[in-house]
C-alpha positions as CSV (number, residue, x, y, z in Angstrom):
1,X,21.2,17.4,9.7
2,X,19.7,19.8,7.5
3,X,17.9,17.2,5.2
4,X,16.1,15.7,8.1
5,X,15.1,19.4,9.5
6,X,14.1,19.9,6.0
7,X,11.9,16.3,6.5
8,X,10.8,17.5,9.6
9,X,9.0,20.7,8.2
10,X,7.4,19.2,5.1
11,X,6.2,16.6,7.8
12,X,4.3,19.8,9.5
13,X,3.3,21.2,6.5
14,X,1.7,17.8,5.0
15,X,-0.4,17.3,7.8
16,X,-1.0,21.2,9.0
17,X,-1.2,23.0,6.0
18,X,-4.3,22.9,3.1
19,X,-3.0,20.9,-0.4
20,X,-2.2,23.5,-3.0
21,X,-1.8,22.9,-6.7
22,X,2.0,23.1,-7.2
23,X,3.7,24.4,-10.5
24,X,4.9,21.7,-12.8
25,X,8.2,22.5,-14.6
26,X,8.6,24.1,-18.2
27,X,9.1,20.9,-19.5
28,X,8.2,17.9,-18.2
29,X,9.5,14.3,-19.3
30,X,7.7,12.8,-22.0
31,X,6.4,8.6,-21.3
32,X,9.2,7.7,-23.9
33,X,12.1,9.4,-21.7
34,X,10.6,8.5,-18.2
35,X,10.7,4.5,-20.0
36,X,14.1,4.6,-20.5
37,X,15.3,6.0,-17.4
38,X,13.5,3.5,-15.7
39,X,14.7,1.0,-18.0
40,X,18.5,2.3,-17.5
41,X,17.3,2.4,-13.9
42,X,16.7,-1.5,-13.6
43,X,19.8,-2.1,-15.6
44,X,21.8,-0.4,-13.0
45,X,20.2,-2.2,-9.8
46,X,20.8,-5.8,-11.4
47,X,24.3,-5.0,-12.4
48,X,25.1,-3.6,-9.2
49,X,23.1,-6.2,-7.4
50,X,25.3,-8.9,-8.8
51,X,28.9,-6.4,-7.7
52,X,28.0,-6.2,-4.1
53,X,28.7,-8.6,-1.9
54,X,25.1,-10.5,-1.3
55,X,25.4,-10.2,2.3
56,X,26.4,-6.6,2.5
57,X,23.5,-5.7,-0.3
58,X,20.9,-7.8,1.9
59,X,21.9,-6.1,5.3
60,X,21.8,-2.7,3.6
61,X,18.2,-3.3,2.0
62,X,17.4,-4.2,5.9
63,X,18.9,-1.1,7.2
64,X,17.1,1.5,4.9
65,X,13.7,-0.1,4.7
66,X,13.8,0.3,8.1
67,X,15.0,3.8,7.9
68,X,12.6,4.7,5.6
69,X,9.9,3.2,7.6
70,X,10.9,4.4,11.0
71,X,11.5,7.8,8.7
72,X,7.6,8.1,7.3
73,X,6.3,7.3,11.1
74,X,8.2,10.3,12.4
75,X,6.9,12.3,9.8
76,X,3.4,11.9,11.0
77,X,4.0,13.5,13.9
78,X,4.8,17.3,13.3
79,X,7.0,18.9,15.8
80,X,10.6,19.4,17.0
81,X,10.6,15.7,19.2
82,X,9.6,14.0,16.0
83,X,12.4,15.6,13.9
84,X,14.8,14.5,16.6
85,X,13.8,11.2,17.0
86,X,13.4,11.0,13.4
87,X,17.5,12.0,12.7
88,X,18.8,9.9,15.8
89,X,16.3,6.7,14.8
90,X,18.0,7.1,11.1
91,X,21.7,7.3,11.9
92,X,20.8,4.9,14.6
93,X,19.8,2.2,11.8
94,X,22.9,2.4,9.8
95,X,24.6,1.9,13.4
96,X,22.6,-0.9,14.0
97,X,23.4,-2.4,10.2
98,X,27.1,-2.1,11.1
99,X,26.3,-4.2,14.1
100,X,24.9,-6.8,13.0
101,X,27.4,-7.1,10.0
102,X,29.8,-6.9,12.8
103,X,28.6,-9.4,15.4
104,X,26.4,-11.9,13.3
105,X,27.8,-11.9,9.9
106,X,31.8,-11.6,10.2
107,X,33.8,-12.5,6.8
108,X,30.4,-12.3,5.0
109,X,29.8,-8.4,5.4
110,X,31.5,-5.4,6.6
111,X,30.2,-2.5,8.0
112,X,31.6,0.0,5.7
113,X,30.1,-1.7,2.8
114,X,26.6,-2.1,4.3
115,X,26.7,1.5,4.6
116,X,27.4,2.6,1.0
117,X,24.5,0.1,0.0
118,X,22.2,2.3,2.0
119,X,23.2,5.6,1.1
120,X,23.6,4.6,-2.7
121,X,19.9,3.6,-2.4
122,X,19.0,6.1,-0.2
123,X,20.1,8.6,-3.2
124,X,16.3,7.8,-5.0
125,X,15.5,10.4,-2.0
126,X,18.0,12.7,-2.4
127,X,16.5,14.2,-5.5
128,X,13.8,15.9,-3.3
129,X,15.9,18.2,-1.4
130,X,18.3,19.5,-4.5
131,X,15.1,19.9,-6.1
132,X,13.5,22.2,-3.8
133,X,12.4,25.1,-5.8
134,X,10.7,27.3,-3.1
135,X,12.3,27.2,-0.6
136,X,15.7,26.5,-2.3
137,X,18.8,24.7,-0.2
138,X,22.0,26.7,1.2
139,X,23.4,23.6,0.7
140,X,24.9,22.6,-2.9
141,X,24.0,19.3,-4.2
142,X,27.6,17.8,-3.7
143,X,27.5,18.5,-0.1
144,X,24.5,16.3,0.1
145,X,25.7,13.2,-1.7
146,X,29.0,13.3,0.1
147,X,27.8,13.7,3.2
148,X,25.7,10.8,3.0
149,X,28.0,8.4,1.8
150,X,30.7,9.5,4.3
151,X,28.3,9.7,7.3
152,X,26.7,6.1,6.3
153,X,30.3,4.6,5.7
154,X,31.2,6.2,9.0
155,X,28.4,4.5,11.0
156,X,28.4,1.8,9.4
157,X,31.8,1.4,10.5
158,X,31.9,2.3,14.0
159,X,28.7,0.1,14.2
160,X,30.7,-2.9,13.0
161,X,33.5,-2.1,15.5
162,X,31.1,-2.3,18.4
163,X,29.9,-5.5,17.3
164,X,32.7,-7.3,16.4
165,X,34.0,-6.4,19.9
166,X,32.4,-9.4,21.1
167,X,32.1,-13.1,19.1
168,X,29.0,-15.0,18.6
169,X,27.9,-18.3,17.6
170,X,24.4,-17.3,16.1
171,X,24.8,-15.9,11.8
172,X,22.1,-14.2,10.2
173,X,20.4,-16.2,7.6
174,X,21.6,-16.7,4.1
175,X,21.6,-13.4,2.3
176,X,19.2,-14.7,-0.4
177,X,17.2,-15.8,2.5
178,X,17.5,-12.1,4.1
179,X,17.2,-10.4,1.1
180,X,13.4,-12.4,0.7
181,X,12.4,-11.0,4.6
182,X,13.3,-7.6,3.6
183,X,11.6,-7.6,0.6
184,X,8.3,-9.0,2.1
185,X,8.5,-6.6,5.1
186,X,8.5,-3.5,2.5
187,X,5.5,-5.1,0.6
188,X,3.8,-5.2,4.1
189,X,4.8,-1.1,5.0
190,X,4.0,-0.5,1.1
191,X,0.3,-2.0,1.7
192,X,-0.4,0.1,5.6
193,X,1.1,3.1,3.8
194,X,-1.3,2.4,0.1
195,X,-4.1,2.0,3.3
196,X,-3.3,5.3,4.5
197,X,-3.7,6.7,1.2
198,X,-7.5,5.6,0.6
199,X,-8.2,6.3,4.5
200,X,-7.5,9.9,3.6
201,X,-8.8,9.4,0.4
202,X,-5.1,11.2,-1.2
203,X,-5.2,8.5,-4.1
204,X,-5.9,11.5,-6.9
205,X,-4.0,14.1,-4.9
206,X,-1.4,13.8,-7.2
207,X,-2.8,13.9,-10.9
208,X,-0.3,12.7,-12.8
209,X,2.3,9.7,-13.7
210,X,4.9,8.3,-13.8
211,X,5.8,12.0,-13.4
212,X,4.5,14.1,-10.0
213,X,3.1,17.7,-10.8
214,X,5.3,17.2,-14.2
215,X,8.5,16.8,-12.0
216,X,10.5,13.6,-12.2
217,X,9.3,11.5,-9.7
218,X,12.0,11.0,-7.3
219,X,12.7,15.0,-7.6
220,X,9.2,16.4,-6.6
221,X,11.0,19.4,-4.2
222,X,9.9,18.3,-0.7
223,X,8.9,21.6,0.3
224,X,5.1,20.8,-2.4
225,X,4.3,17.8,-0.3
226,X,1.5,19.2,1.7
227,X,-1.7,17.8,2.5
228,X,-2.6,15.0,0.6
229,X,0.2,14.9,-2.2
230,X,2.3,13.9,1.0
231,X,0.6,10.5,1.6
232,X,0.3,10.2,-2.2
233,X,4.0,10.8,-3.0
234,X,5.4,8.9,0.2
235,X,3.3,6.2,-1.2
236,X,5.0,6.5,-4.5
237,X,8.3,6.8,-3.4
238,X,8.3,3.3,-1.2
239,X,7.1,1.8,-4.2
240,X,10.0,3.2,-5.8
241,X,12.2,1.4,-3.1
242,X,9.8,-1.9,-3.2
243,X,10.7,-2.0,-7.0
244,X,14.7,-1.8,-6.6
245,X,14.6,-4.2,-3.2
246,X,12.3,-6.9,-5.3
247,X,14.6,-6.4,-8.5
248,X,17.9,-6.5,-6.2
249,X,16.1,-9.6,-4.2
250,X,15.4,-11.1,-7.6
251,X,19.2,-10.5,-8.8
252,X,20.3,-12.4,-5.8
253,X,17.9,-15.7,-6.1
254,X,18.5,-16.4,-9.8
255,X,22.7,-16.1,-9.0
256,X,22.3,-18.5,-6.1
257,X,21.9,-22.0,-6.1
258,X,17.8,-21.5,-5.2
259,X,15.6,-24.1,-6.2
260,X,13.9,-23.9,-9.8
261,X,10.1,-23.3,-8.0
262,X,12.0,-20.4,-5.9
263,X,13.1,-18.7,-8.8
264,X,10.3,-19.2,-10.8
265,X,8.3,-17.9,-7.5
266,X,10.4,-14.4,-7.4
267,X,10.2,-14.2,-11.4
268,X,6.7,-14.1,-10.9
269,X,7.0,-11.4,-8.0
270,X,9.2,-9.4,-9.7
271,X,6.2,-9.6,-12.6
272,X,3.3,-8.7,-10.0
273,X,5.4,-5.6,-8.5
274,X,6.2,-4.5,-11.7
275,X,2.3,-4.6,-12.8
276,X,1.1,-3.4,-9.5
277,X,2.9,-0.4,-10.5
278,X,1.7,0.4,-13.9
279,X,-1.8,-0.4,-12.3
280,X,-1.4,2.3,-9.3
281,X,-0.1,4.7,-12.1
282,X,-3.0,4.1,-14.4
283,X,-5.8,4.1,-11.4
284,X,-4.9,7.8,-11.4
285,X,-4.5,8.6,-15.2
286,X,-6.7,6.0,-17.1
287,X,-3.9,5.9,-19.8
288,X,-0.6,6.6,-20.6
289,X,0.0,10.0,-20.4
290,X,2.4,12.3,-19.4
291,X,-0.3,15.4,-19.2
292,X,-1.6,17.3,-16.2
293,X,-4.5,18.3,-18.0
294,X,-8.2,17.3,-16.6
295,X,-9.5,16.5,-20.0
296,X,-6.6,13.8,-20.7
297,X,-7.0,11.7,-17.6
298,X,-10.0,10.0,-16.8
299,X,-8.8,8.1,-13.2
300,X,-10.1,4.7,-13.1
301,X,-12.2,2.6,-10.2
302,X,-11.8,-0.2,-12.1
303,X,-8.1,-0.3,-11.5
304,X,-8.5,0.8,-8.0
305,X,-9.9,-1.8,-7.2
306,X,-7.7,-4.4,-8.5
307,X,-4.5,-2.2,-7.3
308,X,-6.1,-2.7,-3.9
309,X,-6.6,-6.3,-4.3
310,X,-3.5,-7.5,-5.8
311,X,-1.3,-5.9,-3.3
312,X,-2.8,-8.5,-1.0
313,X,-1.8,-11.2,-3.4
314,X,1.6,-9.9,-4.1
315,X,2.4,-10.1,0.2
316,X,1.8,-13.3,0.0
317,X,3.5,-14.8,-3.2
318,X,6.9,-12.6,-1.2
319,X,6.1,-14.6,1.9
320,X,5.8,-18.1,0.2
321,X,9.1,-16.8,-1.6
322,X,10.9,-16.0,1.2
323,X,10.1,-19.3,2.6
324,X,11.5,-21.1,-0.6
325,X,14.5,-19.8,-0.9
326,X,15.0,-20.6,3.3
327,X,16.7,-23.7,4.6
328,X,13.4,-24.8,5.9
329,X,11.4,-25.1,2.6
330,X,13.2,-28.7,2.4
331,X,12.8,-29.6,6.5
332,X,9.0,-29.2,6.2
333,X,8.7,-31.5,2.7
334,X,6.7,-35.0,4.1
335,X,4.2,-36.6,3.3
336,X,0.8,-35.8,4.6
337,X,-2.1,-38.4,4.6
338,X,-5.7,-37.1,3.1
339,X,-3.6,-34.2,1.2
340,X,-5.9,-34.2,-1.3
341,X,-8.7,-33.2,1.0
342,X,-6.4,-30.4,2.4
343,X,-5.6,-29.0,-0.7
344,X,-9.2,-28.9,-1.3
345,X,-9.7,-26.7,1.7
346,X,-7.0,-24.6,1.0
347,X,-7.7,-23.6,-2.3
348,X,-11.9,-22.9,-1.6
349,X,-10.1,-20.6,1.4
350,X,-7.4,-18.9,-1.0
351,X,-11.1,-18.9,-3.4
352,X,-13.0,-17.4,-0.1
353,X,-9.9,-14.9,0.9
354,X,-10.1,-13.5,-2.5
355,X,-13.8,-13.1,-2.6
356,X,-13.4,-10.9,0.3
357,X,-10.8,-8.8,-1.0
358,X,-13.1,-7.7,-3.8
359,X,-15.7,-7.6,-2.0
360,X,-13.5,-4.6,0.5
361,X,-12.0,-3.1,-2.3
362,X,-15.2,-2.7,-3.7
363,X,-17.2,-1.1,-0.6
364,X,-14.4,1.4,-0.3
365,X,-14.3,2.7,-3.8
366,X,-17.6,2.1,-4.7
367,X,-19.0,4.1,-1.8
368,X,-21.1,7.4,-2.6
369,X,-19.0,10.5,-1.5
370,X,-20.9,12.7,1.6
371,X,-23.2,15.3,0.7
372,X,-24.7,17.8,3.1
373,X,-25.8,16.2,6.5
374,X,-25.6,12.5,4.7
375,X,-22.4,10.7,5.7
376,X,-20.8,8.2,2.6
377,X,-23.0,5.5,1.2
378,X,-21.4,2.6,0.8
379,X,-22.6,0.0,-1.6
380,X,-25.5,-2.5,0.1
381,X,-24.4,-5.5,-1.9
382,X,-20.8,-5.6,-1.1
383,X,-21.3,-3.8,2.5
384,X,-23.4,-7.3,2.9
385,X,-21.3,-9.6,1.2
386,X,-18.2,-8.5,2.6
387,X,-20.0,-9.5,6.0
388,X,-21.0,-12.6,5.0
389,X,-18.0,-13.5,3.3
390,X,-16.1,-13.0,6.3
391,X,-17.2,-15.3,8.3
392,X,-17.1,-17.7,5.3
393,X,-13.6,-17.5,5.1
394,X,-12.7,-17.3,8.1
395,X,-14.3,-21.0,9.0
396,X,-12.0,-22.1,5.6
397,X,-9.0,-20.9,6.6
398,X,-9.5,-22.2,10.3
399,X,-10.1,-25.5,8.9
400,X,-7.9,-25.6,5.8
């Protein structure tokens, strides 16, 4: 309870309270030691991902995705009804993973399981709260990790219970199957949250990475994320947990029996995620630094621009994944007369569709900031061309 009150004020504080430039620690992590923890990191998601049961890991991705999402909503909205709704819609979710584990998915998962998935993942957020230097935590760092592993065990449990209580006919898909929705949803919340970012134009709020204010990312102390450097970090955290849920949804494909263009589909995911990354990191930085200093970092457009538009890209390579790995990628295989023709139109609309995409990345970054009673400029060629270009692709993909 007191980690979500503590959620619940940096919530007010983000959206009430004017950024300030938070103290980085004596001594940061260097690129070479923030490498290898994300490379021990990985290691540990792929091994674990291939110990868990696949239906148990898939159903706890689904559960704390959701909580996270359902999590970041509440915190938009400052005040004690958001905090509540906030710590009852996040034990709710475990409830609800025990459920369907319960109901949906008997033999296959158990509810006790699919709550130790979430709260080991949920531990990338844990970090924040033992971490919190200024206003420190009456509650030791053990108390914190126990707690959330027995409370998550213990709804996942009693969630199971309740829906084993009564039988049913209808299973959940296959986990590799589940574990591709899950990841595509988080893509989708990790685009409207990277939106939100640019809306409020926090991309630079934070002026450093991998590290955050020369903290370790996943241990920035929740009590600095005012302002800006709350949409920033939020947005750096889910792609924290878009990273492990692609590498874990990964893990799962290339152990199952998935067709050679499926796995060949979610090796090239994993690739894109893994890029996207390094790309939001070096939008901010211009090069690989660890330093906070102004005169080291020279944040790119360039790369903003392309960070915007390959988000897009990596969406849809997770969907067409997703759809690969189902049972229905084989049902919809027939032949199709004039296919030539339609792959025609469908590649001058993918063609079109990208255009566009460049063509909105670049009005939004290229714009001229405000000045006095001027509002922004935006850029005349790509404010008319992303016009144009909509209607354009809108006629290709209608007819494609």
């Amino acid at each position: 309870m007191h980690m979500l009150i503590a959620i619940q004020d940096s919530a007010s504080a983000a959206l009430t309270t004017t950024p300030v430039v938070t103290q980085a620690p004596a001594a940061p992590l260097g690129i070479a030691p923030l490498i290898l923890l994300m490379v021990v990191g990985s290691g540990f998601v792929i091994a674990w991902s291939r110990w868990v049961r696949p239906m148990n890991l898939a159903i706890g991705f689904v559960v704390t995705v959701a909580m996270w999402t359902l999590s970041y909503l509440a915190l938009l909205q400052p005040g004690f009804v958001a905090g509540e709704a906030l710590f009852v819609g996040a034990l709710a979710c475990v409830l609800f993973g025990g459920f369907l584990a319960g109901r949906f998915a008997p033999g296959q998962a158990s509810g006790l399981s699919v709550g130790l998935v979430s709260a080991t993942i949920n531990l990338m957020v844990v970090g924040a709260f033992l971490r919190d230097e200024q206003g420190g935590s009456p509650v030791r760092p053990a108390a914190y990790v126990i707690g959330l592993f027995a409370a998550s065990a213990l709804l996942g449990s009693i969630g199971e219970r309740i829906g084993s209580a009564r039988s049913s006919a209808r299973r959940l898909p296959s986990p590799v199957t589940l574990m591709g929705m899950v990841a595509t949803a988080n893509i989708l919340v990790m685009i409207v949250i990277g939106g939100l970012v640019t809306g409020y134009e926090a991309g630079l709020a934070v002026p450093d990475w991998p590290n955050s204010f020369g903290h370790n990312m996943l241990l920035y102390p929740v009590s600095e994320m005012k302002g800006g450097i709350f949409y920033e970090h939020a947005h750096r955290l889910f792609g924290m947990l878009v990273g492990a849920t692609v590498l874990a949804y990964a893990t799962t494909v290339w152990r199952s029996g998935a067709s050679k263009f499926a796995r060949t589909a979610v090796s090239i995911l994993l690739t894109l995620v893994i890029c996207q990354g390094i790309l939001g990191g070096l939008r901010v930085t211009g090069t690989v630094t660890s330093s906070m200093n102004a005169t080291d970092l020279s944040p790119s457009t360039t790369l903003a621009i392309v960070h915007g538009m390959l988000g897009q890209f990596v969406f849809a390579l997770a969907l067409v994944s997703a759809f690969a790995v189902s049972s229905a990628w084989d049902r919809v295989r027939v032949a199709v007369p004039g296919a030539s023709a339609m792959r025609l139109l469908t590649s001058l609309a993918f063609m079109s569709v990208a255009l566009q995409l460049f063509l909105g990345a670049s009005m939004r970054h290229l714009q001229t900031p405000p000045t006095g009673d001027e509002g922004a400029q935006l850029p005349k060629w790509a404010l008319h061309g992303h016009v144009t270009m909509a209607v354009i692709a809108f006629v290709l993909v209608l007819v494609a």
